[in-house]
GULUMDREN-816357 format. One record per atom (N, C-alpha, C): x, y, z; residue in one letter; atom name. Coordinates in Angstrom, 1 decimal. Example, Ala and Ser with C-alpha at 12.3 -4.5 7.8 and 13.67 -1.06 7.14 Angstrom:
2
       xx       yy       zz   rest   atom
     13.2     -5.7      7.8      a      N
     12.3     -4.5      7.8      a     CA
     13.2     -3.3      7.8      a      C
     12.8     -2.2      7.1      s      N
     13.7     -1.1      7.1      s     CA
     12.9      0.0      7.9      s      C
***
This chain:
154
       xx       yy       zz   rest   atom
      0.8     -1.2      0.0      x      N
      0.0      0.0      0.0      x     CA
      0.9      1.2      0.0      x      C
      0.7      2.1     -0.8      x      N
      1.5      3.3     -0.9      x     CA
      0.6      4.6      0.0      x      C
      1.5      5.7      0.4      x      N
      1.1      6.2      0.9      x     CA
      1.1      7.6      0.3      x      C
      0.7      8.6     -0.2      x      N
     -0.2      9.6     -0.9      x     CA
      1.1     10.7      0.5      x      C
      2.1     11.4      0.0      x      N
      2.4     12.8      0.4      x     CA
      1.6     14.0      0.0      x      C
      1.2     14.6      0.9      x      N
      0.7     16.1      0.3      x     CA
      1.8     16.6     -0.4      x      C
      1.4     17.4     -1.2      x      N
      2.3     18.7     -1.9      x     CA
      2.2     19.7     -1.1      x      C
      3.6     20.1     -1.2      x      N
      4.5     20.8     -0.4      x     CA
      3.7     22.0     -0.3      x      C
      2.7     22.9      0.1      x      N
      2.5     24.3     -0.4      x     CA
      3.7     25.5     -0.1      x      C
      3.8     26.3     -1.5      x      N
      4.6     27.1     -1.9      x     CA
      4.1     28.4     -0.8      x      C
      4.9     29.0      0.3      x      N
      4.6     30.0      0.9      x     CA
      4.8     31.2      0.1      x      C
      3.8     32.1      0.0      x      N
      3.9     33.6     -1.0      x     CA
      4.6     34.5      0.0      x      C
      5.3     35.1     -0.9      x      N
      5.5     36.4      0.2      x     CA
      5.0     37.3      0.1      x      C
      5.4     38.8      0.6      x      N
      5.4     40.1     -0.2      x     CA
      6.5     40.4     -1.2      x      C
      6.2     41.0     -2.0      x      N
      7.4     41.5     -2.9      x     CA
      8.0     42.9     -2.4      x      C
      8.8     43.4     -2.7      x      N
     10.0     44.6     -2.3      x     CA
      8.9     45.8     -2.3      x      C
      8.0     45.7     -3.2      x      N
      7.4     47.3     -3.2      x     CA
      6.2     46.8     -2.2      x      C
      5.6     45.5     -2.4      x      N
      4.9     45.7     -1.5      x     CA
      4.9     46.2      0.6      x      C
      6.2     45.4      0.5      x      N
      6.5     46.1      1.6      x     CA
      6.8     47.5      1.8      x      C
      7.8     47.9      1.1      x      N
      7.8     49.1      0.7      x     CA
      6.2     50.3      1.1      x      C
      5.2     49.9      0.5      x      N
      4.1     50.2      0.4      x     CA
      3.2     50.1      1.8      x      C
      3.6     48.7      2.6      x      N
      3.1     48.6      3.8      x     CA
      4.2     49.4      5.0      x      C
      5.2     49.3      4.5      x      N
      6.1     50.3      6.0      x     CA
      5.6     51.5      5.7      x      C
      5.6     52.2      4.4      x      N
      5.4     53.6      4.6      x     CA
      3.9     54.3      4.3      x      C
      3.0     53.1      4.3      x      N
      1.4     53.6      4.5      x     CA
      1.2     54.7      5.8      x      C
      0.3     55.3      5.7      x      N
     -0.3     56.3      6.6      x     CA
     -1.5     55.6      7.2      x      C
     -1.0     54.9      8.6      x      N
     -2.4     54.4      8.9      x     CA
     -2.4     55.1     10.4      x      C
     -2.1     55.8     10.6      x      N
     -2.4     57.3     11.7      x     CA
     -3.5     57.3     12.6      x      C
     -4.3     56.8     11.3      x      N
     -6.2     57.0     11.8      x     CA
     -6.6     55.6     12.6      x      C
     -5.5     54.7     12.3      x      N
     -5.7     53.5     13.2      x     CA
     -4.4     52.6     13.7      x      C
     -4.6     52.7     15.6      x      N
     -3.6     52.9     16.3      x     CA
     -4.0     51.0     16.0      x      C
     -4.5     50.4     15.8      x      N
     -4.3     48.6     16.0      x     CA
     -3.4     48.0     14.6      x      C
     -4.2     48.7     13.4      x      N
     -2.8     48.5     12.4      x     CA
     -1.7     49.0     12.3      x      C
     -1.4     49.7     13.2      x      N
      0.1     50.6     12.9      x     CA
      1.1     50.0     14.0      x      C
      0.1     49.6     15.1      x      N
      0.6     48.2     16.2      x     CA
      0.9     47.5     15.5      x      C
      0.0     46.7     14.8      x      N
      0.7     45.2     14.1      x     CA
      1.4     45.5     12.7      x      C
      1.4     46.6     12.4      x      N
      2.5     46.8     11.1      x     CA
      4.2     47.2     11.5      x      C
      4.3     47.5     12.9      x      N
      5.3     48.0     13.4      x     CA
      6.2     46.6     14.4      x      C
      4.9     45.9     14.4      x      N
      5.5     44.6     15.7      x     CA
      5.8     43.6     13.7      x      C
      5.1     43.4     12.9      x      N
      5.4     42.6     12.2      x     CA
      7.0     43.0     11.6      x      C
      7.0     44.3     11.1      x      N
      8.6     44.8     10.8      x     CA
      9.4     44.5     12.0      x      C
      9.3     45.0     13.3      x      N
     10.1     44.6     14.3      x     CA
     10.9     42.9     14.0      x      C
      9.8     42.3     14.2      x      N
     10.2     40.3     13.6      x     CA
     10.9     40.8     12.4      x      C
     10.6     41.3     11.6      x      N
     12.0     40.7     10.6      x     CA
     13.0     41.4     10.8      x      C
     13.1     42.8     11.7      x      N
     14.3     43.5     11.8      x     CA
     15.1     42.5     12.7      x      C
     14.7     41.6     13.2      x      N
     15.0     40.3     14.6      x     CA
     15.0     39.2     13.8      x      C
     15.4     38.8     12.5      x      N
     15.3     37.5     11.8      x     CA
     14.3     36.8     11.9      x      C
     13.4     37.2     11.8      x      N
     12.0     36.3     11.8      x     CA
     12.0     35.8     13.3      x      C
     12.0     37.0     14.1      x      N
     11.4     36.4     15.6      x     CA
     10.2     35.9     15.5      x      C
     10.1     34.5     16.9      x      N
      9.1     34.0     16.7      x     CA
      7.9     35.1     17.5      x      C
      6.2     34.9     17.5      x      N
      6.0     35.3     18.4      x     CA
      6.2     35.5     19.7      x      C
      5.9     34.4     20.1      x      N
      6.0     34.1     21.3      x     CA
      7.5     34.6     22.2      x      C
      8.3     34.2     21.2      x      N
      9.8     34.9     21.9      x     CA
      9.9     36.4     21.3      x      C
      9.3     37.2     21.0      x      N
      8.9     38.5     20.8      x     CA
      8.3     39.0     22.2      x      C
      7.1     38.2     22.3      x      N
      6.7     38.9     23.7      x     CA
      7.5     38.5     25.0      x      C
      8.3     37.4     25.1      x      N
      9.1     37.0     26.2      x     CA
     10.3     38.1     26.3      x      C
     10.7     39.0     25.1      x      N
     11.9     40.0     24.9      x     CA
     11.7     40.7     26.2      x      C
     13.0     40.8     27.2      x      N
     13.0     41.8     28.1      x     CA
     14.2     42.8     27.8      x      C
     13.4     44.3     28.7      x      N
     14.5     45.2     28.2      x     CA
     16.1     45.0     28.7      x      C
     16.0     44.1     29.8      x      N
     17.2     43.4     29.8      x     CA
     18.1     43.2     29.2      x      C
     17.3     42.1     28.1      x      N
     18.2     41.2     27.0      x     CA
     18.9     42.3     25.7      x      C
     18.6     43.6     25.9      x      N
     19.4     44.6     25.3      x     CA
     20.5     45.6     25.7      x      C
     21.8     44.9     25.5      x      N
     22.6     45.6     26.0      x     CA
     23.5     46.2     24.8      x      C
     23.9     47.6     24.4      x      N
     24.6     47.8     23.5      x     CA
     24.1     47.6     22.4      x      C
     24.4     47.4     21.6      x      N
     23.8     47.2     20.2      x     CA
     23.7     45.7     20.0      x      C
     23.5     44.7     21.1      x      N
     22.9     43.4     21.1      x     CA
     21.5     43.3     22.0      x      C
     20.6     42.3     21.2      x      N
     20.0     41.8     21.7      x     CA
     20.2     40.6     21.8      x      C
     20.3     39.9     23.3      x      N
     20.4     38.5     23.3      x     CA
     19.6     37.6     24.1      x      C
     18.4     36.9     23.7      x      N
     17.5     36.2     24.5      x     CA
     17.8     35.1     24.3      x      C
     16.7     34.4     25.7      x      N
     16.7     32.6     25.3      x     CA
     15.0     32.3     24.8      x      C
     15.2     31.8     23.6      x      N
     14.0     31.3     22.8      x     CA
     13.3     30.8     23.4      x      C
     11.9     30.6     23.0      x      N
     11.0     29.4     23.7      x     CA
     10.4     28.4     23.1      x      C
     11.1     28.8     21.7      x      N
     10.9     28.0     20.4      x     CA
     11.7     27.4     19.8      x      C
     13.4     28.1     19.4      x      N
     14.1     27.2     18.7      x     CA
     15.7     26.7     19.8      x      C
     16.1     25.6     19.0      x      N
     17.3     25.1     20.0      x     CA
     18.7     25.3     18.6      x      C
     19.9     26.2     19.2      x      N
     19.6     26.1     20.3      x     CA
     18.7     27.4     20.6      x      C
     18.7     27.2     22.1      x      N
     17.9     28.6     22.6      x     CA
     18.3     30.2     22.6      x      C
     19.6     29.9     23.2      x      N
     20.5     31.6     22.7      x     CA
     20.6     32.3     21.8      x      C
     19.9     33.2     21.3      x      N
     19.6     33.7     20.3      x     CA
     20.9     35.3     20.1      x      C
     21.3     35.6     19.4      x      N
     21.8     36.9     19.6      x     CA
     21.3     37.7     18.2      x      C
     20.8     39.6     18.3      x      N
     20.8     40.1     17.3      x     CA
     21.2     41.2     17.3      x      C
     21.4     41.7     16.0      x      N
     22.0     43.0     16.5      x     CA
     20.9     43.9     15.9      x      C
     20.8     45.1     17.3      x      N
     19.7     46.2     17.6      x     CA
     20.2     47.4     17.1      x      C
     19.7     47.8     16.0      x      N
     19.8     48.9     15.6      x     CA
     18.2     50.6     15.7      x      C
     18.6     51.3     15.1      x      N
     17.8     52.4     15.5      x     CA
     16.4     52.3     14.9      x      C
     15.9     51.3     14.1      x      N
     15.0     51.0     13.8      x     CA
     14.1     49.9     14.2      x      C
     14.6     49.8     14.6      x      N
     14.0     48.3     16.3      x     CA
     14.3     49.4     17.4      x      C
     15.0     50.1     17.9      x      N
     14.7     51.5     18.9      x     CA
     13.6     52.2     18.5      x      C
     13.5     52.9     17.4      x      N
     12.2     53.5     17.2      x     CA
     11.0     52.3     17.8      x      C
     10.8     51.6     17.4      x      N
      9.6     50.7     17.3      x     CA
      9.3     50.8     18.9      x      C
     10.2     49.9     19.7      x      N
     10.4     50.1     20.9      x     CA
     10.0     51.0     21.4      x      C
     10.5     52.2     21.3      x      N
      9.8     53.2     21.9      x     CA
      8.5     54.0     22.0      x      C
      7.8     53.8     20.5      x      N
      6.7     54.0     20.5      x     CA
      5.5     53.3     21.7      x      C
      5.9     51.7     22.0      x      N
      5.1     51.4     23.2      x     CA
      5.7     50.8     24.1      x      C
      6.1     51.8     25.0      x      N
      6.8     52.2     26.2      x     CA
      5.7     51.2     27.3      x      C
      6.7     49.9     27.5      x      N
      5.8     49.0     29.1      x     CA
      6.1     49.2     30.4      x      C
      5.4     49.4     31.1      x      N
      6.0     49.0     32.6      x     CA
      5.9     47.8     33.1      x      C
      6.5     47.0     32.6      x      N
      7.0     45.8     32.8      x     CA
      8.4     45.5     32.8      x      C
      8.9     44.3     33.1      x      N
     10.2     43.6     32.6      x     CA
     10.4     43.5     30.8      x      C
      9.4     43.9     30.1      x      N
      9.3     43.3     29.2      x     CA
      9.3     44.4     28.1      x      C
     10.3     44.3     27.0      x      N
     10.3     45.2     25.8      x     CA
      9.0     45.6     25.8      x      C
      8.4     44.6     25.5      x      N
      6.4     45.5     24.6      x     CA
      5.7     45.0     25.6      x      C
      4.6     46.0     25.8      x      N
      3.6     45.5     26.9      x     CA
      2.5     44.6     26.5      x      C
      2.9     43.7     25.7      x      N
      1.9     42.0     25.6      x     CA
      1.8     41.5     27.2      x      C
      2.5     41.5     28.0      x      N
      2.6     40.5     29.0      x     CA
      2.4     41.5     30.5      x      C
      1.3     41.7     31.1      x      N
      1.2     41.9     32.1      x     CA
      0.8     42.0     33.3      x      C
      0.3     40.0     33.3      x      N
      0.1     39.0     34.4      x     CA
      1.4     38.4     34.6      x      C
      1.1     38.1     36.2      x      N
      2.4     36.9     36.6      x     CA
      2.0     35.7     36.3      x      C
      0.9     35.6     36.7      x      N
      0.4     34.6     36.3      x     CA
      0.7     33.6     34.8      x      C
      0.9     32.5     35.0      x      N
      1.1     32.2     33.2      x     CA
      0.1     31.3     33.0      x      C
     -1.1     31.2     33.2      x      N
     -2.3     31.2     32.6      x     CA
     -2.5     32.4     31.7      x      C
     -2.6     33.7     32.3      x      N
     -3.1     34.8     32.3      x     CA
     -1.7     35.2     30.9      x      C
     -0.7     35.0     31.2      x      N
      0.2     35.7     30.2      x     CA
      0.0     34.6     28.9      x      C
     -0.6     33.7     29.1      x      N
     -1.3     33.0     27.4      x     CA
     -2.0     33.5     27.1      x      C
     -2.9     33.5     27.9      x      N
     -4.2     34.3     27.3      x     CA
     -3.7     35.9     26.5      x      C
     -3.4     36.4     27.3      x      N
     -2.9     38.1     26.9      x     CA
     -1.3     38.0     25.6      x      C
     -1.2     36.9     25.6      x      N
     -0.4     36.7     24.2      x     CA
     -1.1     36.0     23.1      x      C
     -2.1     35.7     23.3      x      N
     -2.8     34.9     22.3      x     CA
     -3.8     36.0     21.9      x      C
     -4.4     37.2     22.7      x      N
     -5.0     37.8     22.4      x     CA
     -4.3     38.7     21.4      x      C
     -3.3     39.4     22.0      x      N
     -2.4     40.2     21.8      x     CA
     -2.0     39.5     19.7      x      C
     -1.6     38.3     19.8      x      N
     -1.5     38.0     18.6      x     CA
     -2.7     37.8     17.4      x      C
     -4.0     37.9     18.5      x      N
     -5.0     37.4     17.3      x     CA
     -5.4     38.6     16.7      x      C
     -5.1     40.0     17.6      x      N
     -5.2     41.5     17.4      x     CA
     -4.4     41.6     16.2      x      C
     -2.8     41.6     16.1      x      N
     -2.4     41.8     15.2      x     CA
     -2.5     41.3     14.1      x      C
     -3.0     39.8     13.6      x      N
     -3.5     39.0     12.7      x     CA
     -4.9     39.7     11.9      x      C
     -5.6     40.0     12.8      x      N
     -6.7     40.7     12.4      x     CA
     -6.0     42.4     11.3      x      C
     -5.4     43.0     12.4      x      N
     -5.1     44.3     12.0      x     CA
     -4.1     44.1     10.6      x      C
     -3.4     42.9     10.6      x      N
     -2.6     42.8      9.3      x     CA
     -3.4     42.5      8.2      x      C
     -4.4     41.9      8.4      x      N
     -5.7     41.4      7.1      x     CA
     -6.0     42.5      6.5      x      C
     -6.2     43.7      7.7      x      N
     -7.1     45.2      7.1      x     CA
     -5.8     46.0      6.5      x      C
     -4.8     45.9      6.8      x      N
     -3.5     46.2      6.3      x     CA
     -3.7     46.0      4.9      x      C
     -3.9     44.5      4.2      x      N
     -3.2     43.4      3.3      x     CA
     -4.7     44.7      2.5      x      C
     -5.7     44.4      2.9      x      N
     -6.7     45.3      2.1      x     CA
     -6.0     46.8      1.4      x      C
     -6.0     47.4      2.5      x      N
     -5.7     48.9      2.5      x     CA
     -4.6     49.6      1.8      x      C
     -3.7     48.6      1.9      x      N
     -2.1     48.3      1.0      x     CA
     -2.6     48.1     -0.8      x      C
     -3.5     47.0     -0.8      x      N
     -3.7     46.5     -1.9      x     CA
     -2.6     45.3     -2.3      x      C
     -2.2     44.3     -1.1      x      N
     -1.2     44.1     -1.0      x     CA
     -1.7     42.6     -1.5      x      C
     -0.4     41.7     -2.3      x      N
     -1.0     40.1     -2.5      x     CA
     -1.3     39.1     -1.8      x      C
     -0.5     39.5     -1.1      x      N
     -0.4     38.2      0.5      x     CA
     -1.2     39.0      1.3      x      C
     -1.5     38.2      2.1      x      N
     -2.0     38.9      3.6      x     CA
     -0.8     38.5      4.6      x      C
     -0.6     39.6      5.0      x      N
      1.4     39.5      5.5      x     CA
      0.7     38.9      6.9      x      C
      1.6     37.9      7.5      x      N
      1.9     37.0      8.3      x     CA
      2.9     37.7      9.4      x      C
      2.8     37.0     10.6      x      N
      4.0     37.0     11.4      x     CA
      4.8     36.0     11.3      x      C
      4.5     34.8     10.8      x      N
      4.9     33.1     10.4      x     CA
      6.1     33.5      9.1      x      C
      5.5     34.4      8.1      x      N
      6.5     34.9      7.0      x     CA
      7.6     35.8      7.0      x      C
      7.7     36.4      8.5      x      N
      9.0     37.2      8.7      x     CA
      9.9     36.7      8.7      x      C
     10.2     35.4      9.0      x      N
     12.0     34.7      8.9      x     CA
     12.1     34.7      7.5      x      C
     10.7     34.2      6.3      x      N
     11.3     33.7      5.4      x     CA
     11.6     35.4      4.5      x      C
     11.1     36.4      4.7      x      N
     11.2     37.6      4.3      x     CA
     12.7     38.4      4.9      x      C
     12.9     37.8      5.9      x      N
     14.3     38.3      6.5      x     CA
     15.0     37.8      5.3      x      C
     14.8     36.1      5.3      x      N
     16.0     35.3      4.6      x     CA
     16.0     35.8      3.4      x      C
     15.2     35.8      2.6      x      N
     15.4     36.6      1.6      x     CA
     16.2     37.7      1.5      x      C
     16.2     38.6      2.3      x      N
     16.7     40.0      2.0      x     CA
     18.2     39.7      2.3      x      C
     18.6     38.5      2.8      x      N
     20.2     38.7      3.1      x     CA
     20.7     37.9      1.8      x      C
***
């Protein structure tokens, strides 16, 4: 008996202008896409950070022009990147009082800090869809497609 592989599906990206077109949109009039258009650039200025170790980033793990975390996704775990002024900008626009770069996380609780990252992620999914509209863009840009859009660019 043989067994039937699926075909591989081909992940789309954005192309150069499209991005282009989404970093430098004017979405002013809406503070939830300009959140997830600014956290989605963030990941690929960070090699296709994952979510989850996105919201785990503390301002700690930036010293100097490194950022160095432990993943919660890939092994090994030590990640290092280098932090420049456009990952600063971003950063600064949502200033936490927390331990934590971006204010996604602000239960101790870790029930409560899934929940508020799962939310936090389903917000920006949403707000990228109305993005992919408003852009006129082909794909509907992903947080999943930032490594493979990093890799590309190098």
């Amino acid at each position: 008996m043989r067994t039937a592989l699926p075909v591989k599906q081909r992940t789309e990206l954005l192309t150069e202008d499209e991005l282009r077109r989404m970093r430098y949109a004017d979405l002013s009039d809406s503070k939830p896409q300009t959140f997830a258009r600014d956290i989605f650039f963030f990941s690929i200025y960070c090699r296709g950070i994952s979510f989850t170790d996105l919201a785990h980033i503390k301002k700690s793990d930036i010293k100097g022009f490194q950022l160095t975390y432990t993943s919660q996704v890939l092994t090994p775990s030590l990640i290092t990147v280098q932090w420049d002024t456009s990952m600063q900008e971003i950063a600064d626009r949502y200033p936490s009082s927390t331990v934590y770069l971006f204010p996604f996380i602000k239960s101790e609780d870790k029930v409560m800090e899934a929940r508020e990252i799962g939310r936090v992620r389903e917000n920006i999914t949403k707000a990228l869809k109305q993005i992919a509209v408003r852009c006129n863009l082909s794909v509907v840009p992903s947080l999943k497609m930032t490594k493979d859009i990093y890799l590309r660019a190098i």
